[in-house]
C-alpha positions as a printed NumPy array, in Angstrom:
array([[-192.962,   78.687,   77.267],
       [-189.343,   79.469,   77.982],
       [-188.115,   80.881,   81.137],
       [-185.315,   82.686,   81.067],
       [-183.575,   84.311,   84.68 ],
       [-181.366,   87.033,   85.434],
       [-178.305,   87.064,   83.646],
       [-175.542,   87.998,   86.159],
       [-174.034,   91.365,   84.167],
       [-170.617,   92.315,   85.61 ],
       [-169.212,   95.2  ,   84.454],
       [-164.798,   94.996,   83.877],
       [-163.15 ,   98.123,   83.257],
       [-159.868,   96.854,   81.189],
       [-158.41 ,   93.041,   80.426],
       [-155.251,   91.764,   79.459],
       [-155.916,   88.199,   78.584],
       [-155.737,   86.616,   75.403],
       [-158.994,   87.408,   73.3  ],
       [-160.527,   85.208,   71.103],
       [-163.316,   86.305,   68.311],
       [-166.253,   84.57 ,   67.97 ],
       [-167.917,   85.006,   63.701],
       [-170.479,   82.105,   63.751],
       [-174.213,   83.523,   63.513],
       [-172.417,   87.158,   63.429],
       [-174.115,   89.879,   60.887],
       [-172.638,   89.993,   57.553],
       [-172.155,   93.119,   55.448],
       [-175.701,   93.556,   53.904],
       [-178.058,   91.688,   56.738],
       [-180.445,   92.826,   57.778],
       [-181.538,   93.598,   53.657],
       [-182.425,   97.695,   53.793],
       [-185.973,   96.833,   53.403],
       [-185.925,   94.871,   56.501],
       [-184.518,   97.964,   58.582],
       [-186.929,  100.152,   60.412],
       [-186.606,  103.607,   60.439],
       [-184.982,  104.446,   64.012],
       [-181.356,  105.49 ,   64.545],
       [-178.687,  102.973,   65.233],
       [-177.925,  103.023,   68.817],
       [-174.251,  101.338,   69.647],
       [-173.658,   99.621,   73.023],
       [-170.677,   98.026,   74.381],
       [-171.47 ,   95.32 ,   76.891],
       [-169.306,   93.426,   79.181],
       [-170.605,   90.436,   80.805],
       [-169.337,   87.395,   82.87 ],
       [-170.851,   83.751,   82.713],
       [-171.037,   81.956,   85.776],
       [-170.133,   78.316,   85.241],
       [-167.251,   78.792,   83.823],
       [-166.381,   82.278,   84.434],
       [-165.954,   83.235,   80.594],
       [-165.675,   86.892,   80.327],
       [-166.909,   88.271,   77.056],
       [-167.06 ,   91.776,   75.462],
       [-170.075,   91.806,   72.966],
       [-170.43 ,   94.954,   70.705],
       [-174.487,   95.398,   69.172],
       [-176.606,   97.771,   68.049],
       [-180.416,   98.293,   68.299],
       [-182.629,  100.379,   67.361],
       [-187.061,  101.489,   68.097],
       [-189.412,  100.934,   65.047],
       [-192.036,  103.073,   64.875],
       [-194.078,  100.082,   65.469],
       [-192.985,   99.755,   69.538],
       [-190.902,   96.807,   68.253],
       [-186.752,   96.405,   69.003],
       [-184.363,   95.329,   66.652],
       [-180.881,   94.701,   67.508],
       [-177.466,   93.062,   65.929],
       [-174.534,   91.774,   67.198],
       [-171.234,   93.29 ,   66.156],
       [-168.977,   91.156,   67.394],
       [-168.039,   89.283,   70.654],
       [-164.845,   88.443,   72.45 ],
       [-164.352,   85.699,   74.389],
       [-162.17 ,   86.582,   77.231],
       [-160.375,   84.292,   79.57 ],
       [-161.581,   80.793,   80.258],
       [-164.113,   80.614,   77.252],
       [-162.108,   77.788,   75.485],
       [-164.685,   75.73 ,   75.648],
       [-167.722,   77.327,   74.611],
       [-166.311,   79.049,   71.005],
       [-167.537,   78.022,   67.69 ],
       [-167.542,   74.271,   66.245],
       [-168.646,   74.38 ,   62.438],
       [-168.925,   70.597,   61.162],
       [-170.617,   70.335,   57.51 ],
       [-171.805,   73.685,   57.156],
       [-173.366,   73.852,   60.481],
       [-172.438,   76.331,   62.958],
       [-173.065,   75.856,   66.886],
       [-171.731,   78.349,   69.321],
       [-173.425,   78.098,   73.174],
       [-172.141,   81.753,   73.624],
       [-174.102,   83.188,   71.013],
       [-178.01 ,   82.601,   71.961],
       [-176.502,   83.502,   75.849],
       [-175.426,   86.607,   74.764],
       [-178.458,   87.48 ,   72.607],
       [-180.702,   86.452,   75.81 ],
       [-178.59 ,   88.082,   78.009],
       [-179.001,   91.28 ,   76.085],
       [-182.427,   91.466,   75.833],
       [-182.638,   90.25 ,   79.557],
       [-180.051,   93.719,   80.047],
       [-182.177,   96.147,   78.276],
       [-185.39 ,   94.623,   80.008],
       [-184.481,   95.535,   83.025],
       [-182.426,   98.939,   82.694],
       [-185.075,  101.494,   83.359],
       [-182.594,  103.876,   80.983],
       [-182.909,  102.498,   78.24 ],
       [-186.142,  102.067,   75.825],
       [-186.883,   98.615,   75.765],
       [-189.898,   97.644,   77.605],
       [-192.413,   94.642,   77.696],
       [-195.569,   94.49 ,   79.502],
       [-196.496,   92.467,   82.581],
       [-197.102,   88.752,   82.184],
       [-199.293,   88.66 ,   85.132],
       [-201.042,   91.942,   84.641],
       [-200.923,   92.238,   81.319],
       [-202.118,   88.59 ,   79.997],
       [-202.059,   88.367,   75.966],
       [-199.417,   91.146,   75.943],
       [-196.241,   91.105,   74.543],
       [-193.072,   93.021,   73.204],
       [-191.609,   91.96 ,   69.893],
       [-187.706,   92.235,   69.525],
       [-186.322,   91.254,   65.991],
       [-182.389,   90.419,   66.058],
       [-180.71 ,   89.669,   62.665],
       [-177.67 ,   87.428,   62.082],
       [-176.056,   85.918,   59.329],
       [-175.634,   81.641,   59.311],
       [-174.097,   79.037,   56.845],
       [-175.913,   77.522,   53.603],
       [-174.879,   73.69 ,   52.345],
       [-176.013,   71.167,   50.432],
       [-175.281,   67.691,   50.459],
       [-175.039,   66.202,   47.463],
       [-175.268,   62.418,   46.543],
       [-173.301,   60.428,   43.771],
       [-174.121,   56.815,   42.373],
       [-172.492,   54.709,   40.454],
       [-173.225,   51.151,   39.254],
       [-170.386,   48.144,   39.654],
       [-170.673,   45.91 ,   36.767],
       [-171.634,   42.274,   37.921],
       [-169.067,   40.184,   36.283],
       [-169.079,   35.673,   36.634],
       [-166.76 ,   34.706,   39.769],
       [-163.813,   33.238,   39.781],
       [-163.417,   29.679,   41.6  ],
       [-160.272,   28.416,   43.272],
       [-161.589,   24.754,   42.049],
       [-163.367,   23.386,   38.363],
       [-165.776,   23.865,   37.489],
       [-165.849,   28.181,   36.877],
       [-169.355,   29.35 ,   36.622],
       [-170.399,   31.116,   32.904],
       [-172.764,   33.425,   34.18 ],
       [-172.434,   36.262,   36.354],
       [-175.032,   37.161,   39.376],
       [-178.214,   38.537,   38.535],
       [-178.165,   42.427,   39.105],
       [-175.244,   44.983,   39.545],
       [-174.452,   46.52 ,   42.549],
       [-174.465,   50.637,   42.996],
       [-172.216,   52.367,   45.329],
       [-173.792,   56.108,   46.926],
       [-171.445,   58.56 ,   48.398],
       [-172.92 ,   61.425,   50.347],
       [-170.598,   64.727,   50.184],
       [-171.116,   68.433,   51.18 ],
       [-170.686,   71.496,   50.049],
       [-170.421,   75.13 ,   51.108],
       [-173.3  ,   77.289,   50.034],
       [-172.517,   80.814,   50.881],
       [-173.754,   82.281,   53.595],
       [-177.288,   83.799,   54.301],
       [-179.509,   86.274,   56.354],
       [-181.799,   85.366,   59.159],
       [-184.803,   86.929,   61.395],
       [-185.603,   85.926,   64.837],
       [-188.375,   87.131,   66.256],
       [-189.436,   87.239,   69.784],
       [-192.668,   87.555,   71.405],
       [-192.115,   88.253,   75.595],
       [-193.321,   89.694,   78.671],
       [-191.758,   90.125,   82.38 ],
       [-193.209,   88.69 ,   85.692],
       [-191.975,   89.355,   88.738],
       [-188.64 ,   87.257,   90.09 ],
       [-188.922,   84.676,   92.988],
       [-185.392,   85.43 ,   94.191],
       [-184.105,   89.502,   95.169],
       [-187.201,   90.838,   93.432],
       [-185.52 ,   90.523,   89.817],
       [-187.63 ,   91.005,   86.971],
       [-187.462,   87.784,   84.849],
       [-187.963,   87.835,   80.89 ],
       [-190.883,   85.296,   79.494],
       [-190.021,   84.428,   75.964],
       [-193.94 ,   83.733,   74.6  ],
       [-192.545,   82.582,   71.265],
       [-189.635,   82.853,   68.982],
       [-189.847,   82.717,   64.873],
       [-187.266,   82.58 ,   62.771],
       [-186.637,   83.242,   58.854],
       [-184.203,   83.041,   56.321],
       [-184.017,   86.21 ,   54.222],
       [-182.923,   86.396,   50.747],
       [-181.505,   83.14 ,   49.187],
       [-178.044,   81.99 ,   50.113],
       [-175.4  ,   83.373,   48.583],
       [-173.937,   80.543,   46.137],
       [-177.042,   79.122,   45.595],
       [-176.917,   79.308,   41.781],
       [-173.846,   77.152,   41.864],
       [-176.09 ,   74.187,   42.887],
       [-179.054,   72.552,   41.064],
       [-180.881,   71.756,   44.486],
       [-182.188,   73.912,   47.229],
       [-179.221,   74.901,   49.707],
       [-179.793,   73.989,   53.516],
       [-179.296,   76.968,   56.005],
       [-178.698,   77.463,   59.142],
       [-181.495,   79.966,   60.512]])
């Protein structure tokens, strides 16, 4: 079970500093898959928040929308990272993409919403309501790769001495040389899918998110997939 606290939301009115996108986990055009949509209206927000330690200030633009079901779905737009957020951006090494802003902000939201009484989101009672929960989809896009090995065989051929006498044979066996390399497979679409409730906060009465459980799913194949013979790797 994974506890998560009030996020400290601060709300900034204008900024002048130097912004700096963040695309890693970010929808692409075409994910969520329009048979993966529910059928509520798109509702835009535009969030400021502010990290603690360090004080990163980002500006996160998502959407989200109620299924008919009672469940949430939302998407990140985009985020800027604003002032002092140099290091938490995006590292992508070999088709893997790791941002620690991302899952904050996608936490944070759903932390936000949980507790605004304006806005629809609601989850029951861990205490009172045991076995309850509220489910909250959020889509994003990641990176596909494959890594691909190569052999090749040396050809054992006899030594060559400094001194008589040479040998006339060469070594029993070959030797074979493997060299690992990767490659870029597209992109593809994933699901997360959380399962929480509220309990009441030790500390100024703040309500604090339970996250039960958490799923996730890769939907639809990766996008260069039939460029490759084996199964791509991804990154949901």
């Amino acid at each position: 079970m994974k506890y998560i606290g009030k996020m400290f939301v601060v709300l900034v009115c204008c900024a002048t500093w130097a912004t700096l996108p963040l695309y890693s986990q970010l929808p692409d055009p075409g994910c969520p898959p329009a048979s993966e949509e529910c059928d509520g209206p798109l509702i835009d927000v535009y969030h400021w928040m502010i990290t603690i330690n360090p004080r990163c200030t980002l500006e996160v633009n998502y959407s989200y929308r109620v299924c008919s079901d009672g469940s949430f779905q939302f998407y990140i737009r985009d985020i800027l990272a604003v002032n002092n957020c140099e290091g938490m951006t995006s590292l992508e090494v070999d088709g893997l993409s790791l941002s620690t802003l991302i899952e904050y902000v996608q936490l944070n939201i759903m932390q936000r919403n949980l507790e605004d009484a304006s806005d629809p989101w609601d989850a029951p009672n861990c205490e009172t309501d045991p076995g309850q929960t509220s489910t909250i989809v959020q889509f994003y896009s990641a990176n596909c790769w494959v890594w691909q090995k190569c052999t090749w065989e040396i050809e054992a051929t006899p030594p060559v001495c400094d001194t008589d006498p040479q040998p006339d044979f060469p070594p029993p066996g070959g030797l074979s040389v493997d060299k690992w390399s990767w490659h870029d497979c597209g992109r593809t679409c994933c699901k997360r899918t959380y399962e929480v409730c509220v309990r009441s906060g030790e500390v100024q009465f703040d309500d604090v998110m339970v996250v039960k459980s958490m799923t996730r799913e890769k939907i639809g194949d990766c996008s260069d997939q039939n460029s490759f013979q084996k199964p791509c790797q991804d990154g949901c």
